[in-house]
C-alpha positions, 0 to 999 in steps of 0.5 A: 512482455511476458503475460504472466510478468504482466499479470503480476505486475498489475496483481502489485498495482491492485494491492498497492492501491487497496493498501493506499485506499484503506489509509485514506479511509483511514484519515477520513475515520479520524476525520469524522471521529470514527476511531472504531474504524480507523485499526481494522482500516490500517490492519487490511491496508498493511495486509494488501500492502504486504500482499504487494510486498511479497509479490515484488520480492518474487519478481525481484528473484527473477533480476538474478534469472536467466531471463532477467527482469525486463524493466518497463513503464508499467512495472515503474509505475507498480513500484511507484504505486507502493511508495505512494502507498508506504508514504500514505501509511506514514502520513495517516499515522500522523493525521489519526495522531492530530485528530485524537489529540483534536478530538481528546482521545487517548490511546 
């Protein structure tokens, strides 16, 4: 596998887990009542997700190339790691909702 595509594939996988890392400490805000955190908290997960996003959709460009996209278990497991992180967002969505309601705050 080409350095580059392996470099790009890894930059996927580290901002795919910040992303996911950034919900989790998301829950735990909601968790411990800290709402002050949990809005800066999903806006940098989302801003590290889009960033995974947009690198993924540039390497799905090269599946038209020449080249082609090489399919590997490395880009497998980068893809695998965005829709943990995707499903991590949803979840956090509903375990900040239930903690508000635990806590009786109102949006």
């Amino acid at each position: 596998m080409d350095e580059k595509l392996l470099v790009t594939i890894f930059q996927i996988i580290g901002a795919a887990g910040s992303a996911k890392s950034n919900y989790m400490e998301a829950m735990a805000a909601a968790r411990e009542g800290n709402f002050d955190e949990i809005d800066r908290l999903l806006k940098e997960g989302d801003d590290f997700y889009k960033e995974a996003h947009d690198i993924h959709i540039d390497l799905l460009g090269m599946q038209d190339s020449e080249e082609g996209l090489p399919t590997s278990l490395i880009l497998i497991h980068a893809e695998d790691q965005m829709m943990s992180a995707e499903q991590t967002r949803m979840m956090a969505e509903e375990f900040i909702y239930l903690y508000k309601d635990k806590y009786g705050v109102k949006d």
